[in-house]
C-alpha positions as CSV (number, residue, x, y, z in Angstrom):
1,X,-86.8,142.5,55.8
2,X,-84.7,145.5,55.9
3,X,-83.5,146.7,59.0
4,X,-83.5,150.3,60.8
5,X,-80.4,151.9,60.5
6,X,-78.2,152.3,63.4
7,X,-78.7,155.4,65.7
8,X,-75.6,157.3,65.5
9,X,-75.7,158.9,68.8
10,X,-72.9,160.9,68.8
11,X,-74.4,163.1,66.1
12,X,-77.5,163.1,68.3
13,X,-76.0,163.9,71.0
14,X,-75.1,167.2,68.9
15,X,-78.6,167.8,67.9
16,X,-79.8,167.3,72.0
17,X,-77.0,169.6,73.1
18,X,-78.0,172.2,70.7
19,X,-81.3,171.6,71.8
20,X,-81.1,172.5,75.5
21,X,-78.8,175.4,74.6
22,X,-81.8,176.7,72.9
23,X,-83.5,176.2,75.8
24,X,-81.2,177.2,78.2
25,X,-80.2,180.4,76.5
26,X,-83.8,181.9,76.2
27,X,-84.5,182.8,79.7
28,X,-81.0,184.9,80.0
29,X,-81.2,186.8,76.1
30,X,-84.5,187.7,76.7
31,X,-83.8,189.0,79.9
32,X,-81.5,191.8,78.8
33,X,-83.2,192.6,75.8
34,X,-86.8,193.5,78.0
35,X,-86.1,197.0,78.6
36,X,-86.2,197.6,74.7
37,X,-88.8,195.2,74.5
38,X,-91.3,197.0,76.8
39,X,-90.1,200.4,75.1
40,X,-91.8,199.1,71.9
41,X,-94.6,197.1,73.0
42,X,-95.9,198.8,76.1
43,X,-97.3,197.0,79.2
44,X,-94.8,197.4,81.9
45,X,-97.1,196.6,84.3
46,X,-97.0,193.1,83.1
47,X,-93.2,192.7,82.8
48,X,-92.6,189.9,84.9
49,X,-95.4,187.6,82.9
50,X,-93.0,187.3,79.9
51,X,-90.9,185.1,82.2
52,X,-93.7,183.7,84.4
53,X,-95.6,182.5,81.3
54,X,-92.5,180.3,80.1
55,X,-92.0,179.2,83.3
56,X,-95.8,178.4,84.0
57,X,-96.6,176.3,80.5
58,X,-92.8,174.5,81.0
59,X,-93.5,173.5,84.8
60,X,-97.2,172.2,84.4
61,X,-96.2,169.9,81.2
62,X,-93.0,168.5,82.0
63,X,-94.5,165.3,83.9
64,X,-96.7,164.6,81.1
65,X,-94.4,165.0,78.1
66,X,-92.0,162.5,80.4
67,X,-95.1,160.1,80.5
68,X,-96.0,160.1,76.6
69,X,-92.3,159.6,76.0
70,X,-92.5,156.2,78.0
71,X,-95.9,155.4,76.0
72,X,-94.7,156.8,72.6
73,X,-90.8,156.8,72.2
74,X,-88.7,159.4,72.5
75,X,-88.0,160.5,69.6
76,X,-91.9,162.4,68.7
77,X,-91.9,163.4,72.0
78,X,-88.6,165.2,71.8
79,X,-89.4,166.8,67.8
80,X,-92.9,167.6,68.6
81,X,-91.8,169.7,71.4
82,X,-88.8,171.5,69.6
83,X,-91.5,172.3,66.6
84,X,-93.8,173.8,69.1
85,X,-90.9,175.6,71.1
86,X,-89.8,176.7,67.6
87,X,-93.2,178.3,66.2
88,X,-93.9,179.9,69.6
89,X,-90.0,181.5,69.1
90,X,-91.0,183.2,65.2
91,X,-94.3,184.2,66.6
92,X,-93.1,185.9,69.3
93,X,-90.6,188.0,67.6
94,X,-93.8,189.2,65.5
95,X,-95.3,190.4,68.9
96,X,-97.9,193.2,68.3
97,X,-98.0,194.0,72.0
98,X,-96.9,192.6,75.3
99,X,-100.3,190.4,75.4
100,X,-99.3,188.6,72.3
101,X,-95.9,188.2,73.9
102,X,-96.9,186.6,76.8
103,X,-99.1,184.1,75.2
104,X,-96.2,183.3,72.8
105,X,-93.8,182.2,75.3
106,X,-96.9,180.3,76.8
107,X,-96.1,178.4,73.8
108,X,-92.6,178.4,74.0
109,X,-92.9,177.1,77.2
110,X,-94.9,174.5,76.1
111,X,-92.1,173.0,73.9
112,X,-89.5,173.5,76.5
113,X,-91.5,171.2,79.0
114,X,-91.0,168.6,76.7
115,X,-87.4,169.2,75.5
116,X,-85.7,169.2,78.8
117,X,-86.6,166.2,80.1
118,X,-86.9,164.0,76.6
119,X,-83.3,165.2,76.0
120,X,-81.6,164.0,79.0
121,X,-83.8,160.6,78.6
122,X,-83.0,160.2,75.4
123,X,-78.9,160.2,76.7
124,X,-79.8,157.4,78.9
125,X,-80.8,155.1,76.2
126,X,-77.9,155.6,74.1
127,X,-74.9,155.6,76.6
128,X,-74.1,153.5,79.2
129,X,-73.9,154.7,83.5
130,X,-70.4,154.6,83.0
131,X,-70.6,157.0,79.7
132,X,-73.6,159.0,80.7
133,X,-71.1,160.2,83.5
134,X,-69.4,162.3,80.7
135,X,-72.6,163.1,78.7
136,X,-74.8,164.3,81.3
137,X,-72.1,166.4,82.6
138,X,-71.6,168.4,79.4
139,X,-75.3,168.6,79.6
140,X,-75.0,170.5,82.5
141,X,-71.9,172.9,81.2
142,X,-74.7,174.1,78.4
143,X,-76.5,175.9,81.4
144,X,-73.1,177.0,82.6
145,X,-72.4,178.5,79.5
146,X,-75.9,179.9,78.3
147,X,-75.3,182.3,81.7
148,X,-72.3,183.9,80.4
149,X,-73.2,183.9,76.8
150,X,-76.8,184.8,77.7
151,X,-76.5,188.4,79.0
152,X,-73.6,189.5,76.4
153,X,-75.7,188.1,73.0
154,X,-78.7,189.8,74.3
155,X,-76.9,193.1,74.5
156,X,-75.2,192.5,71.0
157,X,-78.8,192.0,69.2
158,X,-80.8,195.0,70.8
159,X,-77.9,197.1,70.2
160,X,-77.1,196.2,66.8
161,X,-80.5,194.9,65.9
162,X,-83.8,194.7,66.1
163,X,-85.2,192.8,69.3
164,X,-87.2,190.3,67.5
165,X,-84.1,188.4,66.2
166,X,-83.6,187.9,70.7
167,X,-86.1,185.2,69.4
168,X,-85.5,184.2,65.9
169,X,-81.6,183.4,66.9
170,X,-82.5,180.2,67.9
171,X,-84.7,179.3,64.9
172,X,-81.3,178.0,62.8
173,X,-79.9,176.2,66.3
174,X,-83.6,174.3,66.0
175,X,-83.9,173.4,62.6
176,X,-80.3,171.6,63.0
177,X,-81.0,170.1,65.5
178,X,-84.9,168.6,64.3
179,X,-83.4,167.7,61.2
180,X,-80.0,166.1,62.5
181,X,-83.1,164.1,65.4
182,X,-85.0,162.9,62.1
183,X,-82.1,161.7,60.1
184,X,-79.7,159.8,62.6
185,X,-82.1,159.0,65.7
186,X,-83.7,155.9,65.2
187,X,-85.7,154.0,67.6
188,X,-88.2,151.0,67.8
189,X,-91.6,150.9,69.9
190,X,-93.7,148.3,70.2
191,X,-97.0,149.4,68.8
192,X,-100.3,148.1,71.0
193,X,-103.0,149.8,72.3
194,X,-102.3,152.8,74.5
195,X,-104.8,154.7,76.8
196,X,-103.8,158.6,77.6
197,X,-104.6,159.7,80.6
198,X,-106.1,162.5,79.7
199,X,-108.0,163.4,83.3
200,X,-104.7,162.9,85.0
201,X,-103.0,165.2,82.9
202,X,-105.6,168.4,82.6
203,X,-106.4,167.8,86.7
204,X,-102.4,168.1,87.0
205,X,-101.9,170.7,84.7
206,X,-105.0,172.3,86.3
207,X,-103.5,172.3,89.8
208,X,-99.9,172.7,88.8
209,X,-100.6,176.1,86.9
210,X,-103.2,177.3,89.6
211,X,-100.2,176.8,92.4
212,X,-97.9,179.2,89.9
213,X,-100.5,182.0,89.1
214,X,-101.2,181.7,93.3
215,X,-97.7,182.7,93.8
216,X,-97.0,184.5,90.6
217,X,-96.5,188.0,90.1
218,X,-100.2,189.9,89.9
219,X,-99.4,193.5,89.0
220,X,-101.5,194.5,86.0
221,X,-105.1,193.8,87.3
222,X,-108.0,191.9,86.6
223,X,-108.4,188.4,87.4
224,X,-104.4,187.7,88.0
225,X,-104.5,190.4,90.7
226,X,-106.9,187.4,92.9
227,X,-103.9,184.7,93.8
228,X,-106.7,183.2,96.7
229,X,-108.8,181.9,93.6
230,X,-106.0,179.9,91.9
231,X,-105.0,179.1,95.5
232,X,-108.4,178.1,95.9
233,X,-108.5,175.9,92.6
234,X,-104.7,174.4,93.1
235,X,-106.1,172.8,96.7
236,X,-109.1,171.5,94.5
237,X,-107.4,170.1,92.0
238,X,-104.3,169.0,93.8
239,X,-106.5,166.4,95.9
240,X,-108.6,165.3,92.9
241,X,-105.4,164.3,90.8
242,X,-104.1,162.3,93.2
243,X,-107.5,160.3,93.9
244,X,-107.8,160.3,90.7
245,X,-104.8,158.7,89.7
246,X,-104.8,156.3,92.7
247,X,-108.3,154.8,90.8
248,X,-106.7,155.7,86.8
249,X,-105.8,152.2,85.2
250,X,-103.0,153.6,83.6
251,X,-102.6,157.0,85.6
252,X,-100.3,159.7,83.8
253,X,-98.1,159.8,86.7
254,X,-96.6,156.6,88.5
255,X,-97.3,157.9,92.2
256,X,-95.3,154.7,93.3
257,X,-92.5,155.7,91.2
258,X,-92.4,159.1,93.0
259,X,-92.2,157.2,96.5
260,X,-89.5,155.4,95.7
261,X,-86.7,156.4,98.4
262,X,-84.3,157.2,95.8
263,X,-86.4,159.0,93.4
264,X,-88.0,160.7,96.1
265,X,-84.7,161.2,98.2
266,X,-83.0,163.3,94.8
267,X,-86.3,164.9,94.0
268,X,-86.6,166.3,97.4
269,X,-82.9,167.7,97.3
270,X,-83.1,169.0,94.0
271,X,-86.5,171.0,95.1
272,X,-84.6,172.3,98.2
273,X,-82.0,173.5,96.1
274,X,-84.0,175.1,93.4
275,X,-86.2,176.9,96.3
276,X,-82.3,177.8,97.6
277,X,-80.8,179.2,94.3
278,X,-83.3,181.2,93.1
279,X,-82.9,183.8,96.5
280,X,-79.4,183.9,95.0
281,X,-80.3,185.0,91.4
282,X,-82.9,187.1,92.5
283,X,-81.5,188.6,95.7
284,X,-77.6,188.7,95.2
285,X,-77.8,191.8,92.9
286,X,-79.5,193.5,94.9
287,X,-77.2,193.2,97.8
288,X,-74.5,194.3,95.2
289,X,-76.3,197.2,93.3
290,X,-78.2,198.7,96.2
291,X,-75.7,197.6,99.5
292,X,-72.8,197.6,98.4
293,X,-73.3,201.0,95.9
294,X,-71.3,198.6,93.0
295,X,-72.4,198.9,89.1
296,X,-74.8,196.3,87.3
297,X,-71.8,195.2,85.8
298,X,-70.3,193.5,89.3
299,X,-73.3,192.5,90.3
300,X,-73.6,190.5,86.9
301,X,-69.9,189.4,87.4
302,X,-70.6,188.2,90.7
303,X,-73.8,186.3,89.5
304,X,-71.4,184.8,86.7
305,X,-68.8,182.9,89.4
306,X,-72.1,180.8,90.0
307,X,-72.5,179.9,86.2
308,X,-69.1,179.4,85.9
309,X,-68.7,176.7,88.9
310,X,-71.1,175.1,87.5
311,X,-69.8,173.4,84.7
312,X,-66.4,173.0,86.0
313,X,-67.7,171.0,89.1
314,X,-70.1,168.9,86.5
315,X,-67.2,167.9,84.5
316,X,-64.8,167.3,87.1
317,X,-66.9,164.9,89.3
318,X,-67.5,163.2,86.2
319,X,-64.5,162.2,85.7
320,X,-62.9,161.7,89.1
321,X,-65.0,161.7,91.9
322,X,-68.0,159.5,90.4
323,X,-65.8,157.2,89.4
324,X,-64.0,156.8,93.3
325,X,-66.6,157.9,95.4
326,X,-70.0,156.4,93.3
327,X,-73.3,158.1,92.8
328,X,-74.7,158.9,96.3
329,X,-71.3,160.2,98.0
330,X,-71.1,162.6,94.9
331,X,-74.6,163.9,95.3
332,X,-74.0,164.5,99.2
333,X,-70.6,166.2,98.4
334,X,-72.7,168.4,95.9
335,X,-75.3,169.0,98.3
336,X,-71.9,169.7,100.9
337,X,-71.1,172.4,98.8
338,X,-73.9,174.6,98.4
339,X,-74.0,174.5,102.6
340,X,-70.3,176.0,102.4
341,X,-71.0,178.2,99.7
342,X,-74.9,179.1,101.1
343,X,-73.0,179.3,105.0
344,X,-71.2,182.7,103.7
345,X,-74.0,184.7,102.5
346,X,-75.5,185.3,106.3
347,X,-72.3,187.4,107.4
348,X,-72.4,189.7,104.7
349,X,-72.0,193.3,105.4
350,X,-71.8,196.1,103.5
351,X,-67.8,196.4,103.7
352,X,-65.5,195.5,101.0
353,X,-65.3,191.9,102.2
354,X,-69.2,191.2,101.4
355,X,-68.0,191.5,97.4
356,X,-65.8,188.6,98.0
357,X,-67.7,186.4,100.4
358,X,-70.7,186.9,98.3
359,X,-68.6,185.8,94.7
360,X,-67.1,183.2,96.3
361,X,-70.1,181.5,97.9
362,X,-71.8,181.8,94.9
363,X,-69.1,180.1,93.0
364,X,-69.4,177.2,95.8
365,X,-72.9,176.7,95.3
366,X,-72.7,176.9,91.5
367,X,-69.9,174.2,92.0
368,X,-72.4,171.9,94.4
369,X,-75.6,172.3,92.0
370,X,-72.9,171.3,89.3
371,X,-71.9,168.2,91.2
372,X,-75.7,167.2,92.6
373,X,-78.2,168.0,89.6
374,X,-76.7,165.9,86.8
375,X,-75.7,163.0,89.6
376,X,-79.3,163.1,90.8
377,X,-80.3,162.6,87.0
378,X,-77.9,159.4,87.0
379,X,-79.3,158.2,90.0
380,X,-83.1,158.3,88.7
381,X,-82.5,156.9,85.7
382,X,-80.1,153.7,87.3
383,X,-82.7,153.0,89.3
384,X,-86.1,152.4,86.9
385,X,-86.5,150.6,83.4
386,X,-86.4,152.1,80.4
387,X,-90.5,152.5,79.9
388,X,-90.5,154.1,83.3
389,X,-86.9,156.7,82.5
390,X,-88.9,159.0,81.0
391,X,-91.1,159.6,83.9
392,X,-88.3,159.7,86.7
393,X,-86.2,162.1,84.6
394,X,-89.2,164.7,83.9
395,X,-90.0,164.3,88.0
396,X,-86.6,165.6,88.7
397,X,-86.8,168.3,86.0
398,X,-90.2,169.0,87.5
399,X,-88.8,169.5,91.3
400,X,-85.9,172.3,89.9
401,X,-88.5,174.5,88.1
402,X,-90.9,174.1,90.8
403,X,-88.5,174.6,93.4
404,X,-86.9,178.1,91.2
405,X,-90.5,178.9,91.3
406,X,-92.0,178.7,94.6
407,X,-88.4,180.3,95.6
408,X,-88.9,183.0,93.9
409,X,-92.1,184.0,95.9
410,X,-90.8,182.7,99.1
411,X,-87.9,185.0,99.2
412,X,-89.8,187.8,97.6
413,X,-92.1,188.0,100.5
414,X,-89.3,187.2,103.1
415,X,-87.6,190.6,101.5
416,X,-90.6,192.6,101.6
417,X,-91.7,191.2,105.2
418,X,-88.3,192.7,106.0
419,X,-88.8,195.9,104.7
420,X,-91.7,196.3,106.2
421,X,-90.3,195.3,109.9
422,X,-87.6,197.9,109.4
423,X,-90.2,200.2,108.4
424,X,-88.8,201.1,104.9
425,X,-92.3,201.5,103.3
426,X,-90.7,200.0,100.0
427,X,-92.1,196.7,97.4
428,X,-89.5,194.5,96.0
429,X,-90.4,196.6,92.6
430,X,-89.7,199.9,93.6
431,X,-86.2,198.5,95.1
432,X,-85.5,197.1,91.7
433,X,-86.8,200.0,90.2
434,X,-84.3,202.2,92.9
435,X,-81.8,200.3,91.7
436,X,-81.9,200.9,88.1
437,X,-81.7,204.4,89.0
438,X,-78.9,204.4,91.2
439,X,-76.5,202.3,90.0
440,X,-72.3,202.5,90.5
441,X,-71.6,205.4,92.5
442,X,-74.3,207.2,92.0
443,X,-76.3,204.7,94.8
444,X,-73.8,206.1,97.7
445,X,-75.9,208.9,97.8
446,X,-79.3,206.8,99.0
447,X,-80.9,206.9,102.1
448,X,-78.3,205.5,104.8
449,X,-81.7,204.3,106.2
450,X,-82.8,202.5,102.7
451,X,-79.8,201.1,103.0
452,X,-79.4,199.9,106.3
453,X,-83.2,198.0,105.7
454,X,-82.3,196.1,102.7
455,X,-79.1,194.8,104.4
456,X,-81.4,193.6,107.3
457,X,-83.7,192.0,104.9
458,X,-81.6,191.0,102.4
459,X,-80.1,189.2,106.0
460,X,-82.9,187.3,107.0
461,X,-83.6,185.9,102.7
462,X,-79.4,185.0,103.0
463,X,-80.4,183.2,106.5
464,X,-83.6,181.6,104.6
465,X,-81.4,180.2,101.7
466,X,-78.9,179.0,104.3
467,X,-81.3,177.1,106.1
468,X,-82.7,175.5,102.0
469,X,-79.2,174.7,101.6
470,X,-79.1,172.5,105.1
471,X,-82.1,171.1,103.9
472,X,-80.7,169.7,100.9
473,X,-78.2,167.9,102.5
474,X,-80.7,166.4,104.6
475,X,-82.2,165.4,101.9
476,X,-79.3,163.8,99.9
477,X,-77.9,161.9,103.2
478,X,-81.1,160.5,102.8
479,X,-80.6,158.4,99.7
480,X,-80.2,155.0,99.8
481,X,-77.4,153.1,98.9
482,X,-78.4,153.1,94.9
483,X,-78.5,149.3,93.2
484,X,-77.5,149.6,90.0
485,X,-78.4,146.5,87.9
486,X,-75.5,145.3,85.3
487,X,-77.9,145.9,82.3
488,X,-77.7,149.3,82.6
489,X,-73.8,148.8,82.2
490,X,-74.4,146.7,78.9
491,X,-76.4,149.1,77.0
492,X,-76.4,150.9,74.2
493,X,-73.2,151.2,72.1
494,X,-74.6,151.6,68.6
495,X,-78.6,151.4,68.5
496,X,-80.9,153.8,70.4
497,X,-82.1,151.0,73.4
498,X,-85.9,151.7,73.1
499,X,-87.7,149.0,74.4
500,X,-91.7,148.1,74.3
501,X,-93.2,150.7,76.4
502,X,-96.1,148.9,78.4
C-alpha cells in the first residue's frame, strides 16, 4: 500500500498565513474605499451593513465550521471556506447596487467564519506548544500588519483604479494559497458514520444572528429598523439551543467544553477585551478629529500605534516571556497591559497632551491584546484533544468577534446617551458626518459647546473601556494553572497529526 505523502507544513503554513491576510486585510481596504463605493452604487442609508453583513454571517458560523472540522478534518473545512470567501469576493466586485453588496459580503463572511478558526487549528496539528509559540505569534503580526497596509492599498486602488479590484486583490492571494492547501496539506480521518447537528446549528445560527441585527445598525427602514423582533427571536432561540443541545446525542457545540475553567477563563477575557477595543477603534478618532481639531491623517496615525504594538508584543512574548514566565503569567501580563494602556484614556483633555496619552495608551493596549489573544489560543488548544481543538479554537475566535460586536453598540449608545445628557441634540452619525466636514483646522471653528459634549461623552465611553479593560484582568487571573500533557510536546514534526475524530 502506498502511503500519503508527508505534510510539508512549512509551505502550509505559507498558504494559512496568506490565508488570514486575506481575511484580515478585507475589513480595513474596504473601509477606505466606501466613500467611492457608495458614490457609484447608491444606498448611503445602508452604509454600515456592508461591514455588519461580514461581521454577522462570520460570527454566527464560526462555532459550527470549528465543529465540522473536528468531525471532518481540517483540511475541507479550511478550502471549502476559502472557495466560498473567494466567490463571494469576484461577486462582489460585480455589485449592481449596495443590496447586491451587502449580500455578497454575507457570503464572504461566510467563508471567513470558517477560515479563521480552521487556520489557527490547523497550526496546532502541525507544530508542537513549544513551536506554535513562534507560529501563532506571526499569526497575530498578519493583523498587525493588515492595519497599516489596509488603509494605504485601499487608497492606492480607488485612486488609480476601479473599486472593484478593493475585492478582486485578494482573488490571486486565495488561489495560492487553495492550491498550495491541496498540494502539500495532507491529513488522515478515520471514516465512520457521522451525525450533523443540524438543529443545533440553525437554532445557534438563528439566535446568534438575531442578537447581531438586535444591536446592529437599523438606518434604512423596513424590517431592520424593528431591533425588539430579533431581540425577541435571539431570547427564543438562545434558550432553545441550549436545551436542545443538552438533549442532542452529538450536539454541535460541546457545552462542557465551554465550562471548562480554562476555556471559559480565556474566552471570558478575550470577550472583555473585544467589547474594550472596539470603543478604541471606533471612538479614538473621534476624540482626535472632532476634540482635538487634528486631520484624519493623525487620527489614523494614532489608531496605527495600536496595530503596530500588536505584533511587536506577539513576537516578543514568544520568544522570551512564554518561555520564562509560561502560558497563564503571559496572558495576565497581556491582560496587565491593556489596564495601563486603557487607564490613560479617562484623563484626556482636549490639550496637546491628550495626542500623546491617547497614542501611547493605544500602543499599550495593542501591545497587551498582542501578548493575550494568541497566548489564549495556546492555552485552548493545550488543554483539549485534537478531535475537540477545533471547537475550543473557533469558541475563542467566537468571543473576539462577538465581543468587537456587542462593543460596538455598547459604546455607541454610551456616546449618544452622553450627548444627549449634555444636551447636544446630535446621533453618533451626524458626529461622524461633522467630522468629515470639519477636518484639520478647519474643525477649530465648531461649536465650543459641540465640542465641550463630545469630550464629556467621549469621557464616560474612555471610563467604560477602562472599566472592560479591569474586567479582563479579572478574567485572566482567573485561569487556572494550565496542565499541559507531554503529547502535546511530541507532536507533529513532519505529518499533519490528524487523528480519528469521534
Amino acid at each position: 500500500m502506498t502511503s500519503k505523502p508527508a505534510t510539508r507544513r512549512h509551505l502550509v503554513f505559507v498558504c494559512l498565513m496568506l490565508a488570514m491576510f486575506m481575511v484580515a486585510i478585507e475589513a480595513t481596504v474596504v473601509a477606505t474605499a466606501m466613500p467611492q463605493i457608495v458614490a457609484r452604487l447608491g444606498g448611503f442609508t445602508v452604509y454600515a451593513w456592508v461591514f455588519s453583513a461580514f461581521l454577522l454571517t462570520q460570527t454566527a458560523t464560526t462555532v459550527m465550521f470549528g465543529k465540522l472540522a473536528d468531525l471532518y478534518g481540517r483540511k475541507p473545512v479550511m478550502i471549502a471556506g476559502m472557495v466560498v470567501f473567494l466567490v463571494g469576493s469576484v461577486l462582489a466586485g460585480f455589485s449592481w447596487s449596495m443590496g447586491s453588496l451587502i449580500g455578497f459580503r454575507l457570503l464572504q463572511g461566510l467563508g471567513a467564519g470558517a477560515i479563521q478558526p480552521t487556520s489557527m487549528t490547523i497550526v496546532s496539528d502541525l507544530y508542537t506548544i513549544d513551536e506554535r509559540r513562534k507560529t501563532q505569534s506571526y499569526m497575530a503580526t498578519v493583523w498587525g500588519v493588515s492595519a497599516v497596509v489596509g488603509p494605504l492599498a485601499g487608497a492606492f486602488i480607488v485612486q488609480h483604479w476601479a473599486w472593484a479590484w478593493v475585492f478582486w486583490i485578494n482573488v490571486p492571494l486565495g488561489i495560492l494559497a487553495v492550491g498550495g492547501l491541496m498540494l502539500f496539506l495532507h491529513e488522515h480521518v478515520e471514516h465512520h458514520s457521522r451525525r450533523i447537528d443540524w438543529r443545533g446549528a440553525a437554532l445557534f445560527t438563528v439566535a446568534v444572528s438575531a442578537l447581531l441585527l438586535a444591536i446592529s445598525p437599523t438606518s434604512g427602514g423596513g424590517i431592520l429598523s424593528h431591533p425588539w423582533l430579533f431581540a425577541a427571536i435571539a431570547l427564543v432561540a438562545g434558550p432553545a439551543f441550549v436545551v436542545w443541545e443538552r438533549r442532542a446525542p452529538e450536539p454541535m457545540m460541546d457545552v462542557e467544553l465551554w465550562s471548562q475553567p480554562t476555556i471559559a477563563s480565556a474566552n471570558a477575557a478575550t470577550l472583555a477585551a473585544g467589547l474594550g477595543l472596539i470603543g478604541l477603534t471606533a471612538c479614538l478618532p473621534i476624540y482626535i478629529q472632532a476634540v482635538l481639531g487634528r486631520s484624519p491623517i493623525v487620527s489614523g496615525l494614532t489608531l496605527t500605534s495600536m496595530a503596530i504594538g500588536w505584533p511587536i508584543a506577539a513576537t516578543v512574548s514568544a520568544r522570551l516571556f512564554l518561555p520564562w514566565w509560561g502560558m497563564r503569567t503571559t496572558l495576565r501580563a497581556g491582560a496587565a497591559l491593556i489596564v495601563a494602556g486603557g487607564a490613560a484614556f479617562p484623563f484626556l483633555g482636549s490639550g496637546e497632551m491628550g495626542l500623546w496619552l491617547s497614542s501611547g495608551g493605544a500602543f499599550l493596549m495593542g501591545a497587551g491584546m498582542g501578548m493575550m489573544s494568541y497566548t489564549a489560543v495556546l492555552l485552548l488548544q493545550a488543554s483539549v484533544e485534537w478531535n475537540r481543538r477545533g471547537a475550543a479554537t473557533a469558541s475563542n475566535v467566537f468571543a473576539r468577534l462577538l465581543g468587537n460586536t456587542l462593543g460596538a453598540a455598547v459604546m455607541g449608545a454610551i456616546l449618544n446617551l452622553g450627548l444627549h445628557l449634555a444636551g447636544a441634540n446630535l446621533s453618533s452619525d451626524e458626529v461622524r458626518t461633522l467630522m468629515d466636514r470639519t477636518s484639520g483646522a478647519a474643525s477649530k471653528t465648531v461649536d465650543s459647546g459641540l465640542r465641550a459634549a463630545l469630550e464629556s461623552s467621549l469621557h464616560w465611553v474612555f471610563v467604560a473601556m477602562f472599566v472592560l479593560a479591569v474586567a479582563t484582568l479579572a478574567a485572566a487571573w482567573m485561569m487556572p494553572k494550565p496542565d499541559v500533557a507531554e503529547p502535546f510536546r511530541r507532536q507533529g514534526a513532519g505529518r499533519a497529526q490528524v487523528k480519528p475524530a469521534g
